[in-house]
Structures are given as C-alpha cells and as structure tokens.
C-alpha positions, 0 to 999 in steps of 0.5 A: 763093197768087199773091202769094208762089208763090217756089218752094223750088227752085234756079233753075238746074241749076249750082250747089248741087249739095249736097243742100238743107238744109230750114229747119227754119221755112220763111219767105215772104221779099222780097229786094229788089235794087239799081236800076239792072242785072238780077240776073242773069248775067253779073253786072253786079258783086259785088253782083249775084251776091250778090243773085243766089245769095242768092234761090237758096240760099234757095229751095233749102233750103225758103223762099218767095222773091220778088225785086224788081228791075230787069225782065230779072232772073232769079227774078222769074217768079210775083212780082207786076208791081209787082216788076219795075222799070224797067231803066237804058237809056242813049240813047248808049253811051259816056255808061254809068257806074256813079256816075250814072243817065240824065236822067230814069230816077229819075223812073220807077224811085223810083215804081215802087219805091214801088209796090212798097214798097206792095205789100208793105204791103198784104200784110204779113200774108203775109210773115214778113221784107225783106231789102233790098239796095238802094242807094235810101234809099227802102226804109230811110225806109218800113221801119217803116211795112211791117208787116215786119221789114226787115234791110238789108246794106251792101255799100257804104261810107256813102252820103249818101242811105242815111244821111238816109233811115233817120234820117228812117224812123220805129221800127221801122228797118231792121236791118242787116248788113255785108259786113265788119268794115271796112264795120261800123265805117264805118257805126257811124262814122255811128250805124249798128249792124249785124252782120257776115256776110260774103259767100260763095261757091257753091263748086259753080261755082267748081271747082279749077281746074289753074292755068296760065302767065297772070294774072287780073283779074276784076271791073267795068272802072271807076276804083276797082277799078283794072284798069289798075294789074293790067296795070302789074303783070303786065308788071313781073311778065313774065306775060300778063295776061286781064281780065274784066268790064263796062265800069262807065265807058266814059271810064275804059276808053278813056282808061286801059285801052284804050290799055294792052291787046295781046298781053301783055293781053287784054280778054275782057268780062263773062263767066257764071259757069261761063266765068269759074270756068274762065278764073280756075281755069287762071290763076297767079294773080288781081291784085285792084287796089282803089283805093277802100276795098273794102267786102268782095272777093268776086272774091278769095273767088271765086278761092281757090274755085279754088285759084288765089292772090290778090295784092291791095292791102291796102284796106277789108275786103280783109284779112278776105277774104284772112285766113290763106290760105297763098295769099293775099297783100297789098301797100300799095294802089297798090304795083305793083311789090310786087303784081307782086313777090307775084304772081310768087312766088304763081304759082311757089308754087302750080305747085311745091308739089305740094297747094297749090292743094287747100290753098287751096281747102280753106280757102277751102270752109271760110271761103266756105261759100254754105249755112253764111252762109245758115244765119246768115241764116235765124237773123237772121231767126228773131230779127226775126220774134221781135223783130216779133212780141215788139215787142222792136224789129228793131235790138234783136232782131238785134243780141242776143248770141244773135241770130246764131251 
C-alpha cells in the first residue's frame, strides 16, 4: 500500500544496534512533528531528536510509520506530499529566533497542516493510532473528528494556543502524555490529564566516553537554556569550557554570549549526533544552566549516557532526570558559584574514582532505555486502538490503571 509504505526498518545504520524487538501487533501509526525545523540531524533541539528517535525505534521493532513534518525532514520518503510541510525560512539571518515565526510563514504552514489533517481523515481506515508532537493547537482541535485515537506528548510547559484549541475539539479529545511528572502537574493545573513517559535515550550513540579536562554545554543558544551562565560557571570553576548547539536567538547570542567566548570558552555550533556523543563523552563534566522551568532535560539523559557527570540547576523536571545518579547533581537556578562549585568536584570525582563513569552510565541504560519507553508507548496504543474501538473514549482508555506499565 502507497499511502502507509513507513518501513519497519531503522533508517540509519548508527544507532539501535540491538537486536529489533518485533511488536507483538504491528501498528500503521502518523506521528506528527512540530512546525517550524526538520526533524533531522543535527538536531534543531530536544524535541527534534525526540521526535527523530521515536520514528526510528518504531519502525525498527515492526510498525508502519509515517512522519509529517517540515520538508528536509528525514523518514518522510513513501509519505504522501500532504506530509511535507513548508519549512520556516527567514529573509535576514539575524532576525531567527525560536519564539516567533516569519511575517507570513503561518499563513502557508497552518493550510498545508490542515491538508494534512485531512489526509489522515480520508484515510482513517488505514491507520490504527496519531502521535501528535506539534506545538500547533490545530492538530488537538480536529482530533475527534480524525476517525483515529490521537495521543499527544507535552513536551512544553502550557501554551496558551494549545489549551484553547483542545477545549474547543469536540469528543473524543486527544489523549495525552508528559515528558515529566513537573510538566504533568503544570498541564493538570489547566484541566489537562496526561500520563507521564519521560524521554529516552538511544544509548547506542551516546557510548562512554574517557572523560576529559573541559566542561560541556550542550543544547539550543537561547535566553531560557542560559548558556552564558555555564561560561560564568566554568571560569569560577577554572576549567575550560566547549558550547554546542544552534544559535535559537541570534540578539541573545551577540549580545550575551559572544562577548563572553575566548580561549577559555569555545563555541563549536550544532553538532550530529556521533560528534556530540564524543565532544560530551571526553568532557569532566557537562553544566546544564536552565533558566525557565525545564519540561524535561534530555541533554542531562544524554550526557550520563556517556558516564561524564552533570551539574545542573534545580528547575522543572530536571530532578526527576537527575534522580538518584551518583553523578549527578543540583544547585538553586541561577547559583553560578554553587554550579561552579559542584562541577568542580563532579569532575575530580569521576577522574579518581576508579568505575565511576561505567556507574554512571549503567544507571543512566537502566532509567533511559530508547526500546523499554518504546514498549509503553506501544501499550498506550493497544489502550486507545481498544479504548477506539470499544467507544470507551481516548482519555479514558489511556489513563486506565492497566493502560500503562
């Protein structure tokens, strides 16, 4: 069949290198991503990647999968045209951010996601579930009239645009999952159930790494993920520091972080995967310096992947992603000096104590495991193809005490 030819094999020959685990009922699954960036590498940000591994550990253990994103995405080959959306393009570089489109990009991109939502309409009757990751309410307003159980994961705090458009959809809503117990409450705050699934790793590409003499910070160059605050921190610390990431907010990174760069602090830009695994895997220690209330923290998931520690601020659902790591640890947000203070000793910790860095990756394959989430995900499915099926209702069937190991 054209329509859903998502093939049950890995894209990419990194990666997953564990034997596919078959879903006992294959499924014919849309995911749909967030406007705005290909999911693709490297990364625009977390959400990205999620998005990214989660069409790939799906289609490696059996499932049909078709992506609808933004055109230059990987996966989207076989999908219909109506699947590949108008990418964001700004005329004058310095004018990018993350918080807001270009003049008239909304314009063409909500029409064409609308095309879409119309394709899977039309084709209800060869698709078994929609996982929707899109910041776009549109997709929570016309989920009840798809014809499909639609489960939708926050990966954000609540967004206005979100919360009005699924008040205004009609039964049966989206389901919904959390990144984290934090963002869970946020959303329940607002009349929102979801259950939580935090994010995971592909562990595969985030080998151990030896440890090394230089900090780490990973992560999208913009106001709320503080980069220039990591700086701060690593010269109290007296340790070199490399940044990674793209640039989210061209004003912010001139004016705040440009000025702070030099021989002591090193910019690199966005990096693929297999390079940033090693940049993070031969560093002391990786500072992760949120200045918002963090939804989740995959770059701290990433990082202890490698066994190379994390000082972070204690904000959002950061602490759940730190948890019990013996090398991880957590300051008050905006502490510089604490974080500076943590680091250093992380860093001493993990290059005398013989083991230390396998310790922490062993805990970090047992909490970030990409296949064990992936088998929740295919039990949350089962539940809203039943719940669909049964007429017991999305929310209902998802939120059901058996619904989710």
């Amino acid at each position: 069949m054209t329509a859903l030819s998502g093939t049950g094999t890995a894209s990419s020959s990194a990666g997953l290198v564990e034997p596919a685990r078959t879903a006992e009922r294959p499924r014919r699954i849309v995911v749909v991503a967030p406007l705005r960036y290909p999911i693709a590498e490297p990364h625009a940000g977390g959400l990205e990647s999620s998005v990214w591994h989660q069409v790939r550990v799906l289609r490696s253990r059996g499932h049909q999968v078709l992506l609808c994103a933004v055109a230059g995405s990987d996966h989207l080959l076989g999908g219909p045209a109506e699947f590949s959306l108008p990418a964001v393009h700004w005329d004058d570089p310095a004018d990018a951010t993350d918080s807001t489109y270009p003049d008239g990009y909304l314009d063409v991109a909500v029409p064409a996601l609308h095309r879409a939502l119309d394709w899977i309409r039309d084709h209800a009757d060869e698709i078994d579930v929609v996982e929707n990751h899109s910041l776009s309410g549109h997709v929570l307003s016309r989920a009840g009239e798809l014809g499909v159980p639609v489960v939708s994961t926050l990966h954000t705090p609540t967004l206005p645009d979100l919360l009005e458009h699924h008040r205004a959809g009609v039964e049966p809503r989206s389901a919904f999952l959390a990144v984290s117990e934090h963002t869970a409450a946020v959303w329940r705050a607002e009349g929102v159930e979801a259950r939580v699934l935090p994010n995971a790793v592909d562990t595969d590409l985030w080998p151990l790494g030896p440890g090394g003499d230089d900090l780490v910070w990973t992560g999208r160059i913009v106001p709320e993920k503080g980069p220039h605050l990591a700086i701060e921190a690593a010269r109290l610390a007296g340790r070199r520091i490399v940044l990674a990431g793209r640039v989210g907010d061209v004003d912010y990174h001139e004016s705040m972080v440009v000025p702070l760069l030099g021989a002591d602090a090193e910019h690199v830009g966005p990096l693929r995967q297999p390079e940033l695994a090693e940049l993070v895997g031969r560093s002391a220690c990786a500072l992760v310096t949120p200045c918002w209330e963090e939804p989740f923290g995959l770059v701290i998931a990433e990082a202890l992947s490698t066994g190379t520690p994390v000082a972070s601020f204690a904000t959002g659902g950061v602490p759940e992603v730190v948890g019990s790591s013996i090398g991880a640890g957590l300051v008050a947000r905006d502490d510089v000096a604490g974080l500076a203070h943590l680091a250093a000793g992380l860093a001493a910790e993990a290059s005398t104590t013989p083991g230390f860095r396998r310790r922490v990756r062993a805990d970090a394959l047992a909490r970030f495991s990409l296949h064990r989430r992936a088998e929740v995900v295919e039990e949350v499915h089962e539940a809203l193809v039943a719940g669909h099926l049964t007429g017991a209702g999305r929310a209902r069937a998802l939120l059901a005490p058996e619904a989710v190991a």
